[in-house]
C-alpha positions in Angstrom: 89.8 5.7 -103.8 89.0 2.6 -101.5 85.6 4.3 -100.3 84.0 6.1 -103.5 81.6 8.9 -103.0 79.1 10.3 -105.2 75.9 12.9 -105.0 73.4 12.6 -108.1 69.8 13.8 -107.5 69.7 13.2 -103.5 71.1 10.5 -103.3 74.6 10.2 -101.5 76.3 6.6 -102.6 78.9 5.6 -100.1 81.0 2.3 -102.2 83.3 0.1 -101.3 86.0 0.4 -103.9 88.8 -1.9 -103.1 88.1 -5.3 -104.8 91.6 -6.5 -105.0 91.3 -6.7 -101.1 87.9 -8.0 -100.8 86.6 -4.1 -100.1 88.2 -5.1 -96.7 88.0 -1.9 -94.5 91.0 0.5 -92.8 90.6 2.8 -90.5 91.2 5.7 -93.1 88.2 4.0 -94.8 85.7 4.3 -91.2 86.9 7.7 -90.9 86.0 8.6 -94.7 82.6 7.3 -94.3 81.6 8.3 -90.6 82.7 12.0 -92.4 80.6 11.2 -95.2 77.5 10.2 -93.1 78.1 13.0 -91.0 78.2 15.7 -93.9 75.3 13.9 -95.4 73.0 14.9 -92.5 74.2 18.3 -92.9 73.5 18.4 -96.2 70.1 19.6 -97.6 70.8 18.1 -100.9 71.0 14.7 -100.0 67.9 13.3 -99.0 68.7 9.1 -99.2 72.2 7.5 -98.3 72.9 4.3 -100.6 75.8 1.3 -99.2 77.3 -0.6 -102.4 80.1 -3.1 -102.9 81.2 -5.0 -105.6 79.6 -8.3 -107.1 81.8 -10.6 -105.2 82.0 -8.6 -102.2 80.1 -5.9 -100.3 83.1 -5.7 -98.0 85.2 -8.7 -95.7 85.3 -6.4 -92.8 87.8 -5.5 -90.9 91.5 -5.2 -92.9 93.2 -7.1 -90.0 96.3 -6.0 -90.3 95.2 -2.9 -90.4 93.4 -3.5 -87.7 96.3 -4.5 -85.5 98.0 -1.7 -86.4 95.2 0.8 -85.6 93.4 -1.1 -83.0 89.9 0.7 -82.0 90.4 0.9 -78.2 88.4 4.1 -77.8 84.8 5.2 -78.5 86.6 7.9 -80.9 88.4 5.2 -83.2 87.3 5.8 -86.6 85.0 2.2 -86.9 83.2 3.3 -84.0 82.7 6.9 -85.2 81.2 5.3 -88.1 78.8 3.4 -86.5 78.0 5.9 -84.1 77.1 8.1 -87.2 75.4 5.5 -89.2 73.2 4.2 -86.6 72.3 8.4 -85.7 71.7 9.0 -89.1 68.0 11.0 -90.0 67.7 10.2 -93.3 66.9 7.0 -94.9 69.9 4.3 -95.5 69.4 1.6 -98.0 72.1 -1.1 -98.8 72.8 -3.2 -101.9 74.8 -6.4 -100.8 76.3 -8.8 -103.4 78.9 -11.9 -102.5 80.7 -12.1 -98.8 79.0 -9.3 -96.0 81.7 -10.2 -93.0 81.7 -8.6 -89.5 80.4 -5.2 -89.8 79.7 -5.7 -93.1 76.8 -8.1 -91.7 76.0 -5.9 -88.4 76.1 -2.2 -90.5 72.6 -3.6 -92.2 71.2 -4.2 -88.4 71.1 -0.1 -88.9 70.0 0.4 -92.5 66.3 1.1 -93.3 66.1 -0.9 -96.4 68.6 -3.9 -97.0 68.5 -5.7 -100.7 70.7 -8.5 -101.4 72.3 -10.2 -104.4 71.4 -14.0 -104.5 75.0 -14.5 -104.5 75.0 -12.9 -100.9 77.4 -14.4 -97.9 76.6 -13.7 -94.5 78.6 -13.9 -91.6 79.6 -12.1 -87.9 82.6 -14.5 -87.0 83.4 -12.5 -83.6 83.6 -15.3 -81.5 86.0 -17.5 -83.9 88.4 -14.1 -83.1 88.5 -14.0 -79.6 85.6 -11.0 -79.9 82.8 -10.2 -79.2 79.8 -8.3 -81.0 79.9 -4.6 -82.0 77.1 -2.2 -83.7 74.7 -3.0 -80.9 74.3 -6.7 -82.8 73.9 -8.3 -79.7 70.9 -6.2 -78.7 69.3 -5.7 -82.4 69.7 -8.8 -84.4 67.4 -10.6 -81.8 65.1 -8.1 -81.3 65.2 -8.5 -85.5 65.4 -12.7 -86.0 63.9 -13.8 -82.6 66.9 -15.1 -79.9 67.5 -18.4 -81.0 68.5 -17.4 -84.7 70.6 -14.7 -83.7 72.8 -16.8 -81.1 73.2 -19.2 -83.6 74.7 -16.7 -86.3 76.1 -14.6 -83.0 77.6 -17.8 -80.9 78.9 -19.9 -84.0 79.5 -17.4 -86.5 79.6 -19.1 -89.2 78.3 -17.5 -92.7 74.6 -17.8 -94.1 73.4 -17.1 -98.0 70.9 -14.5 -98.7 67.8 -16.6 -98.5 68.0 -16.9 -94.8 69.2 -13.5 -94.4 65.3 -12.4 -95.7 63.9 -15.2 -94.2 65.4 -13.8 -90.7 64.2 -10.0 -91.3 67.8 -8.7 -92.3 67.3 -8.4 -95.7 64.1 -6.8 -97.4 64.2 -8.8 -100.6 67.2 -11.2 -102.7 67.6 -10.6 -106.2 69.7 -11.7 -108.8 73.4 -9.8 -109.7 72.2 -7.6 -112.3 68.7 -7.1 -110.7 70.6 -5.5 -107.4 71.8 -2.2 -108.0 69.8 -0.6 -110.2 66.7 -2.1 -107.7 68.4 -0.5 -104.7 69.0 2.7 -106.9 65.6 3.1 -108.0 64.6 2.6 -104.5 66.6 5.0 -103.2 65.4 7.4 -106.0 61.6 7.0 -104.4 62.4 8.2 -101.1 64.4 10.8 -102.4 61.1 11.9 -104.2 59.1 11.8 -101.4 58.7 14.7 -98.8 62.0 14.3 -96.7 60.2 15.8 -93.3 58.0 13.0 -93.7 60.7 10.3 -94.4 62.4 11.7 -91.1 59.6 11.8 -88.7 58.7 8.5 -90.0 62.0 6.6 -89.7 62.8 8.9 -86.1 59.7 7.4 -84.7 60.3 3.8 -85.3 63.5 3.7 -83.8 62.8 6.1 -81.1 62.1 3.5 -78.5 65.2 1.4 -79.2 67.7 4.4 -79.1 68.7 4.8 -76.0 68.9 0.9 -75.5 71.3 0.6 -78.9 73.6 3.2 -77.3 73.8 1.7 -73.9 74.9 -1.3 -75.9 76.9 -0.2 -78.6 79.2 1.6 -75.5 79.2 -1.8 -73.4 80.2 -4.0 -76.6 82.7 -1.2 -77.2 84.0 -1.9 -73.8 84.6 -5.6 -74.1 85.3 -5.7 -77.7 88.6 -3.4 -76.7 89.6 -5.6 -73.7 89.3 -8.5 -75.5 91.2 -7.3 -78.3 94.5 -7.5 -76.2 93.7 -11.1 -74.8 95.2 -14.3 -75.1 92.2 -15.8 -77.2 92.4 -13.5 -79.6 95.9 -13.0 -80.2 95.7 -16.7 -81.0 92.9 -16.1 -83.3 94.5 -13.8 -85.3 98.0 -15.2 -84.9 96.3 -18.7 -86.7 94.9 -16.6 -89.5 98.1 -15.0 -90.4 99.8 -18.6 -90.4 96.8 -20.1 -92.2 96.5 -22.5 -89.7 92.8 -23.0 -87.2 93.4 -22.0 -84.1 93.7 -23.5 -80.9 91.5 -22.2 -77.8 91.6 -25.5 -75.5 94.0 -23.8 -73.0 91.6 -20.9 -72.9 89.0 -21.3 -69.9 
């Protein structure tokens, strides 16, 4: 299975399971975890939701050619159901992140409640070298997170930073080594599944209540460009170059 699920005293581990490919994501794989989320919240067994990859890769993103062949032009494609679930979700979501975090695999942790990081971590949110723009409401929460300047830097260039500056910028609660990471974010997980989960939900819905409506409004307006843009020039280019290996040309792009 490309997206492995497991339930083991509260906990509810969602994994990326598809190394050969980088744990890059399909659509089959959004819809398998916006289900799982969804179910989760349903669920009065699970109490904590827990993100893992693989050592070398929490996930690449988007599986582009996958992703041209199931392009998410609507608010009901399954990437967008996923994030609609995962930033809705009730209960606590912690991450464990090791080697390359591309795309969404950088913007899914602007939603998580705890983030912890292998030391081997790669950063990145390269929508702009694509023709794209920003999705998960990343334009809205990672400066409200890493102040305005640090965000259109990382937002406007995209190009990929380590772990270090991920926790220096807020994104990530602490960096540990490799073999440190999982059974860390585990055993953290495992405490607020021990703890009273009205109070872990009250808690969490009050610290985000203010920004709710706001990450909606913007989630649906990035959705809106992010699908028009899909079909332009720029990024046909974009993704055109990666497919021949070659870097792309935007100079005849105003």
């Amino acid at each position: 299975m490309d997206i492995q699920i497991t339930k083991d005293n509260g906990i509810l581990s969602i994994g990326f399971n598809r190394e050969e490919k980088k744990n890059a994501i399909t659509a089959a794989m959004y819809q398998q975890m916006a289900d799982a989320i969804r179910d989760a919240e349903a669920d009065s067994a699970v109490r904590v939701i827990l993100f893992t990859g693989k050592p070398q890769a929490f996930t690449a993103g988007n599986d582009l050619e996958d992703f041209l062949k199931n392009p998410p032009n609507s608010k009901e494609a399954p990437v967008f159901q996923f994030l609609w679930e995962l930033s809705h979700a009730g209960k606590p979501v912690v991450a464990a992140v090791a080697g390359v975090a591309v795309g969404i695999g950088t913007t899914m942790l602007l939603h998580c409640d705890l983030v912890y990081a292998a030391d081997n971590s790669r950063l990145s949110m390269p929508f702009t070298q694509l023709g794209l723009c920003p999705e998960a409401a990343s334009s809205l929460l990672l400066p409200h997170i890493a102040g305005y300047q640090r965000a259109a830097e990382k937002l406007l260039l995209g190009e990929a930073f380590d772990a270090a500056e991920a926790h220096d910028m807020g994104i990530v609660n602490r960096v540990l080594t490799q073999d440190e990471l999982l059974p860390f974010a585990q055993k953290q997980a495992a405490k607020l599944a021990a703890l009273p989960a009205s109070s872990i939900r009250i808690t969490k819905q009050l610290m985000k209540k203010n920004r709710v409506a706001a990450t909606e409004a913007q989630m649906t307006a990035e959705i809106e460009h992010f699908a028009k843009m899909l079909t332009a020039p720029e990024a046909k280019e974009a993704f055109t170059a990666f497919f021949e290996k070659r870097k792309p040309d935007f100079t005849k792009f105003s």
